[in-house]
Structure formats: C-alpha cells, structure tokens
C-alpha positions as CSV (number, residue, x, y, z in Angstrom):
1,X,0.0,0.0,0.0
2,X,1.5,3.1,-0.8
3,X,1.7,5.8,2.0
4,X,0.8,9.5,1.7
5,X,4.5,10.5,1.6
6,X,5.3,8.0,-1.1
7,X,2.5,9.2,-3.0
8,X,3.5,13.0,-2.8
9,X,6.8,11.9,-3.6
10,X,5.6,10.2,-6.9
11,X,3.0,13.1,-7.9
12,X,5.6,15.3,-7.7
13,X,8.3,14.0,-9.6
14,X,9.1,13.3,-13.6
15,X,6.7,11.0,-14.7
16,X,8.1,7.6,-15.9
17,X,7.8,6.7,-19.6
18,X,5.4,4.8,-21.1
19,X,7.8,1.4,-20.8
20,X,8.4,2.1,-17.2
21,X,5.1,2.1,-16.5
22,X,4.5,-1.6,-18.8
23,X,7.4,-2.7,-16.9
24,X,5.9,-1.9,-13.7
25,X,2.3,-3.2,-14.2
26,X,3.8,-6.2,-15.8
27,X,5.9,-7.0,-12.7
28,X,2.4,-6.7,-10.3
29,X,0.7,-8.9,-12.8
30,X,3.3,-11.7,-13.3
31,X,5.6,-11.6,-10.2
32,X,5.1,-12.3,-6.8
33,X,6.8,-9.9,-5.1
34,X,5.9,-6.4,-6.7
35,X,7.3,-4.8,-3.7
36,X,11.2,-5.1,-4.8
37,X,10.5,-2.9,-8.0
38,X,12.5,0.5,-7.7
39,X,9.8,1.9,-9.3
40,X,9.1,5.8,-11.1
41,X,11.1,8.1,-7.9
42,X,13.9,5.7,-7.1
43,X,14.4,5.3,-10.9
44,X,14.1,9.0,-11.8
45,X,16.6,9.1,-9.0
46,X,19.1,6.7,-10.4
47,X,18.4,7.9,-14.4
48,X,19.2,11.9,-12.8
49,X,22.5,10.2,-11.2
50,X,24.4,8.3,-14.0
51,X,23.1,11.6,-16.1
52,X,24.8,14.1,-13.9
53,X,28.4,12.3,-13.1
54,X,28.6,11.3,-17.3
55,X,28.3,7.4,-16.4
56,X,28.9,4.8,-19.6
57,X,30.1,2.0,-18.0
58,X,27.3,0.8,-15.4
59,X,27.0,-2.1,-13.0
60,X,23.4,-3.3,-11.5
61,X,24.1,-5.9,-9.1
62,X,20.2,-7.6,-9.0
63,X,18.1,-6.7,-11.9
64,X,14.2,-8.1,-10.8
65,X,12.5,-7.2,-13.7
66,X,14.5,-4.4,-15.6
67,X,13.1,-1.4,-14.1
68,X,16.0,0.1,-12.8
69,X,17.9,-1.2,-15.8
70,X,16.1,0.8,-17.9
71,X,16.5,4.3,-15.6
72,X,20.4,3.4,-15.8
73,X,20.4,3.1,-19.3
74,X,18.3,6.0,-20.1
75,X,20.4,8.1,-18.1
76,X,23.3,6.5,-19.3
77,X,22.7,7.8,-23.0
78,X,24.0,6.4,-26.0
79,X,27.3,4.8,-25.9
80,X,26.6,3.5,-22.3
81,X,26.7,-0.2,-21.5
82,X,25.0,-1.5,-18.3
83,X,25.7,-4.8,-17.4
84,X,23.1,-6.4,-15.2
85,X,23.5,-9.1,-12.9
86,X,20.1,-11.5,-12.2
87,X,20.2,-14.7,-10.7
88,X,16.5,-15.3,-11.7
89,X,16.3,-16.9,-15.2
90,X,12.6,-16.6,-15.2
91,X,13.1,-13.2,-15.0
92,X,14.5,-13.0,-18.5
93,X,11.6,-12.5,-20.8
94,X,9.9,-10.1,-18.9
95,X,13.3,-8.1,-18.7
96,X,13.6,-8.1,-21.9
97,X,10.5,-7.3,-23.2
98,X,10.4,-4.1,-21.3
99,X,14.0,-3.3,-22.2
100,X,13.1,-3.2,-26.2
101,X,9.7,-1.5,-25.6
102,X,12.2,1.4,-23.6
103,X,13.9,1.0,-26.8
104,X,17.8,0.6,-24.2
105,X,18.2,-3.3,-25.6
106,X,21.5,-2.4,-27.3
107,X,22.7,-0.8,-24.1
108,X,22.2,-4.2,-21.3
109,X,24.6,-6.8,-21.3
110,X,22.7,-9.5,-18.8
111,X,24.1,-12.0,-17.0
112,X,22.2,-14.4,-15.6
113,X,23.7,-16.9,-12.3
114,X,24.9,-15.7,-9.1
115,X,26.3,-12.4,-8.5
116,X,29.8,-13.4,-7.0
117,X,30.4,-15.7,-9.1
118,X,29.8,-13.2,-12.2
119,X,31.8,-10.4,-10.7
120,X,34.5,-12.7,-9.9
121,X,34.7,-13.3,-13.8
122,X,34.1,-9.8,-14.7
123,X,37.7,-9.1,-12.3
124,X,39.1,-11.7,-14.5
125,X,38.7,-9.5,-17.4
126,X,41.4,-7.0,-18.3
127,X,40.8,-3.1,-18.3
128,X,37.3,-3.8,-16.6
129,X,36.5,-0.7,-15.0
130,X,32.9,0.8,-14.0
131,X,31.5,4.5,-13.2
132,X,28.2,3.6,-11.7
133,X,27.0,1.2,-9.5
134,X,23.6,0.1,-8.6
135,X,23.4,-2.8,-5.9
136,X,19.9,-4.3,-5.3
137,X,20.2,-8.0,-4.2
138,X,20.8,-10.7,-1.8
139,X,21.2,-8.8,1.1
140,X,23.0,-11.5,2.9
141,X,25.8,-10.5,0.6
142,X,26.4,-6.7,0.1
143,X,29.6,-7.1,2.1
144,X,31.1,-9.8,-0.2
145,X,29.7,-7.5,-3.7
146,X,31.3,-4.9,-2.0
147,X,34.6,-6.4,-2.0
148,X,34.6,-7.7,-5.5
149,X,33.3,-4.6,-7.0
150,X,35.5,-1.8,-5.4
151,X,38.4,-3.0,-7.6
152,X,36.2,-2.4,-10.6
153,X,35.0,1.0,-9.6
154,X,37.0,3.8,-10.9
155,X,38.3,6.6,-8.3
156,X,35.2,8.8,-8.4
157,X,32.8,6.4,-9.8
158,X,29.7,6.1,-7.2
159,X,28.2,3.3,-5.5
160,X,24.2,3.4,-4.9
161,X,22.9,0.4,-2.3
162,X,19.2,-0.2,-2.2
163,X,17.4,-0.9,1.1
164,X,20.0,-0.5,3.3
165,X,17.4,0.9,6.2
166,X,15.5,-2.3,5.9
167,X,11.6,-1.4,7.2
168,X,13.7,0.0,10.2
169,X,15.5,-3.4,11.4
170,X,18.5,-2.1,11.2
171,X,18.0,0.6,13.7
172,X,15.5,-0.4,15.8
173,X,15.6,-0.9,19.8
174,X,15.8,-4.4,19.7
175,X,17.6,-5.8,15.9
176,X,16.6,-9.0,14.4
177,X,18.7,-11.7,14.3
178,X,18.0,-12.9,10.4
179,X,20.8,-13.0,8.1
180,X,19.6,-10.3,5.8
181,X,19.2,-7.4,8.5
182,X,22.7,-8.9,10.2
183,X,24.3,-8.6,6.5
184,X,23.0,-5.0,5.7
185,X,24.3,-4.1,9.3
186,X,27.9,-5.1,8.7
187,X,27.6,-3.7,5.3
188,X,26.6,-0.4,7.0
189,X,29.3,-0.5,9.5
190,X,31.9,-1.2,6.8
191,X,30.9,1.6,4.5
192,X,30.3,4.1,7.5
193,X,34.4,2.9,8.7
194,X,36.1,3.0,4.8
195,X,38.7,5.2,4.4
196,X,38.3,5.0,1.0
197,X,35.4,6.3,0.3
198,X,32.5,8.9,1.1
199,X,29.2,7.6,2.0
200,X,25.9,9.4,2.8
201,X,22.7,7.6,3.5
202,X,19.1,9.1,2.0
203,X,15.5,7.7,3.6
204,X,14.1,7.5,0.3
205,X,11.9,4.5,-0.1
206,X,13.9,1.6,1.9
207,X,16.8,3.2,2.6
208,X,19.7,4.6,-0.3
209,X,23.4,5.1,0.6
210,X,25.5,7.2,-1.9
211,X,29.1,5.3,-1.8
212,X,31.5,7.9,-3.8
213,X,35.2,5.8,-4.2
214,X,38.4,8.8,-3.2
C-alpha cells in the first residue's frame, strides 16, 4: 500500500515513460513480489545520477524485472553499457520485453547466475572498470559485492545500495537476528568505517546510501 508520503513523492516527480510504466504493471501482474521494483522516484533518481556524473560504464548488481535497468540506461545515454546481474532466469523475458519497448536493448549486457560468481569473472577480465554502480540484491551478501566490486569501480565512480534501512530493522531498539538485516548491518558499518570512500545515506523509499570511491 502506498503511503501518503510516497505518493506526494511520486506526484511530484518526472513522470516515468510509457515502458516504465508496462514494466511496472507487468511486474504486479506476473511476479510475486511487486514490492522489490525500484519503481518511477527511485528510478528517476538513479536515471538523474548516471546523467549528472557522465556514467557509460554501469554495474546493476540484482536486476528483478529491468526497471531500474532501464533508468540506468536512459540516463546512461548512447554509448553507455550496463551490465546487469540476475540470478533469476525466469526473469528473463519479462526483462527483456520491457527493455526493447524502452527501446535501451543495445545498451544491457545480462548476466544471468549468481552475483559473486559473475563479478568474480568480470575481475578476471582486463581493463574492466565501472562509473556507476547500482546494488539491489541478496542482502545476505552486500559485504562480499562490496569487495569484488570496489576494484572495478574507478576513483570517483559512485556506488548506490538499495534498502540499506531495511523497514527499520537495522536501527531499531531491539535488531533482528536474520541474516539479511545482520548482513545489511555489517555492510553499514563497513561503509560508514572506509577510508576510502564517502558515503551518505538518503530515507528515500527503503533506505539509499550514496558510496562515492576517493
């Protein structure tokens, strides 16, 4: 259910296109879990972000259905690749359906299979380098993406984390035990204690933290 905020948020914000908004009743009709699309603030967000710091060279570390693929790759322009990381195969049509109706197909590279694994080859791959980073998956493992990317990421080149408030667990009186809210706590604490980079954390939606490599 969207809240009030939310909703003043959304009415007063660029719209989304007409693919955006496919993508995103699509991913209500044929997914179970609706709830994990960025959706048409977050993804103006993102779109505004590669935009401004001249991103072509974008990583999305958990793709759902391609919503936030397509914001990077809009606001990536043409010449930008993003290469987006899904460990859902079922995932894949839907993806790409919405990715040629956005009309950004020749701009995703997707990998499908588990995230460290994939980064682990993409590190393996001579002058691989990235400006922009979007991570949105297993949250169990932000830590461990965090490692494996920071080599790829350029000096400059930003880092944004999704959902790194988590409905409030990780700040509340009493934290929950579960692996996910534990995970997104240590990643916390690691970014918060880098010397290497500069960090600030926005309560938009779930939680954003802006990760800018010195």
């Amino acid at each position: 259910m969207e809240s009030s905020l939310d909703k003043y948020l959304r009415e007063h914000s660029t719209l989304p296109s007409p693919a955006l908004e496919w993508i995103q009743k699509q991913t209500h009709i044929r997914t179970n879990f609706p709830r994990m699309l960025s959706g048409p603030v977050q993804g103006e967000l993102l779109k505004m972000l590669v935009s401004l710091t001249g991103a072509k060279r974008i990583l999305e570390i958990g793709s759902f259905t391609g919503y936030s693929t397509v914001c990077l790759a809009l606001g990536g322009g043409e010449g930008c690749i993003v290469d987006a990381l899904e460990i859902n195969d079922e995932l894949e049509e839907l993806m790409r359906e919405g990715w040629d109706k956005a009309g950004v197909s020749g701009r995703i590279r997707l990998h499908l299979g588990d995230a460290c694994e994939t980064l682990g080859r993409l590190a393996g791959e001579p002058g691989r380098e990235y400006d922009f980073v979007f991570m949105d998956a297993n949250k169990r493992e932000y830590c461990k993406y965090y490692e494996l990317l920071m080599p790829l990421l350029r000096p400059g080149g930003l880092i944004v984390a999704d959902d790194v408030l988590w409905d409030g667990k990780v700040y509340a009186e009493s934290v929950p035990s579960d692996a996910q809210t534990q995970g997104l706590l240590e990643f916390n604490r690691s970014v918060a204690e880098d010397p290497g980079v500069e960090t600030v954390m926005l309560p938009l939606r779930d939680g954003l933290s802006l990760i800018r490599k010195l």
